[in-house]
C-alpha positions in Angstrom: 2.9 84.6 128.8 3.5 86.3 125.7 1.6 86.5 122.8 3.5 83.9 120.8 3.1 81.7 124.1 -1.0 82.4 123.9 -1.0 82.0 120.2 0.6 78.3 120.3 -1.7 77.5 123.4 -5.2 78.2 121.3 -3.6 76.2 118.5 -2.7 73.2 120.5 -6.5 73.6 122.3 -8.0 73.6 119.1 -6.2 70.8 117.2 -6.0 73.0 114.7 -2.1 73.3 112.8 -0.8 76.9 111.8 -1.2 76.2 108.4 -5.1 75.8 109.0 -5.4 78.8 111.1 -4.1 81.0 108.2 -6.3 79.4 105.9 -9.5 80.3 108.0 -8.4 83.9 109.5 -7.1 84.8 105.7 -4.0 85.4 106.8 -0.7 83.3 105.0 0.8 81.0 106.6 4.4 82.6 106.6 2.5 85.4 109.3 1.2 82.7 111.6 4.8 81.2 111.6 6.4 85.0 112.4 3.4 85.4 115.1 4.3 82.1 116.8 8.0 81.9 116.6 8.0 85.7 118.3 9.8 86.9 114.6 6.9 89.4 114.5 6.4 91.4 117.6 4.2 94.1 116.3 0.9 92.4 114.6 -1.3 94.8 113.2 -5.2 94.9 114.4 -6.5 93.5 111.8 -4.2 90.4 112.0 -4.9 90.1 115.6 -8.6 90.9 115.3 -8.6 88.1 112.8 -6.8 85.4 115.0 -9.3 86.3 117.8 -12.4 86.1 116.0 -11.5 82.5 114.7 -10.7 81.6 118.0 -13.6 83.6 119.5 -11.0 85.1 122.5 -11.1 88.7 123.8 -8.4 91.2 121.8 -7.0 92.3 125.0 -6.5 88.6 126.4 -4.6 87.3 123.4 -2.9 91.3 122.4 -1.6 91.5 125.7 -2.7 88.5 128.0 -5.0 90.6 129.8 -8.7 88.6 131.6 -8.9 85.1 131.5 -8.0 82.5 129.4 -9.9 80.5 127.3 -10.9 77.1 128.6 -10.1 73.8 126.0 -14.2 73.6 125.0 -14.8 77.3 124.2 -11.5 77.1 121.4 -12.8 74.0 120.3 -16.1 75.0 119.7 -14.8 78.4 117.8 -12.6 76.5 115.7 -15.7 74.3 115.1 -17.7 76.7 114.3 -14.6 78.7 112.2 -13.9 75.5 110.1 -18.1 75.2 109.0 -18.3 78.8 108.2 -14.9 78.4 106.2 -16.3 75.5 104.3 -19.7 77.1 103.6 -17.9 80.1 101.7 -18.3 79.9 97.9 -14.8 79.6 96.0 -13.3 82.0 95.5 -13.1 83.3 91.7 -10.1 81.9 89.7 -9.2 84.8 88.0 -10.9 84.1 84.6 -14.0 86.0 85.3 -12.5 89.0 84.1 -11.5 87.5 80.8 -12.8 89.3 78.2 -15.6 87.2 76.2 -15.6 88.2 72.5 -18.8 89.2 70.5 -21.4 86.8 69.9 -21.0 86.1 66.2 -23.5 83.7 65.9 -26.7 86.1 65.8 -25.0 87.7 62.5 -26.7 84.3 60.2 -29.6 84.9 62.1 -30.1 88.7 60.8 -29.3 87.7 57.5 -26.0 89.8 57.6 -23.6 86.9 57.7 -24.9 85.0 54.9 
């Protein structure tokens, strides 16, 4: 079994689709479709680390198919457990935080100096 075979076989177990599994390991969609199709042979740690901490698996089982494999409940209760802490994240920021706000002009007919 190869490592696009173990991928698609915790996917299927969790009920999960690729598209969610990139939402809640970070990683975009696009690598998730490389990983399982077998376009991408050479996955970094940190994408694999991420793909096995969602689906709570050992890094030498789903690297290189080494121990045992993960029985139906245990992914489903990782995914489970995945999707609540994935929805208990605040938002992320849009971007506008860092806009600039200008001065307070306001305060200026308050000292007297605007008026």
């Amino acid at each position: 079994m190869e490592l696009q075979d173990r991928l698609h076989h915790l996917i299927e177990l969790s009920g999960a689709t690729e598209r969610e599994v990139a939402t809640l390991t970070g990683l975009s969609p696009q690598a998730i479709n490389f990983l399982g199709s077998g376009s991408r042979d050479n996955p970094t740690l940190k994408t694999l680390n991420r793909i096995a901490g969602v689906f709570s698996v050992s890094l030498d089982w789903l690297a290189n198919g080494i121990g045992k494999a993960p029985a139906g409940a245990e992914i489903s209760r990782a995914i489970e457990e995945a999707r609540r802490a994935h929805a208990a994240k605040p938002p992320a920021p849009s971007g506008r935080a860092d806009t600039p706000v200008p001065p307070d002009t306001s305060r200026d007919s308050i000292t007297g100096a605007g008026g």
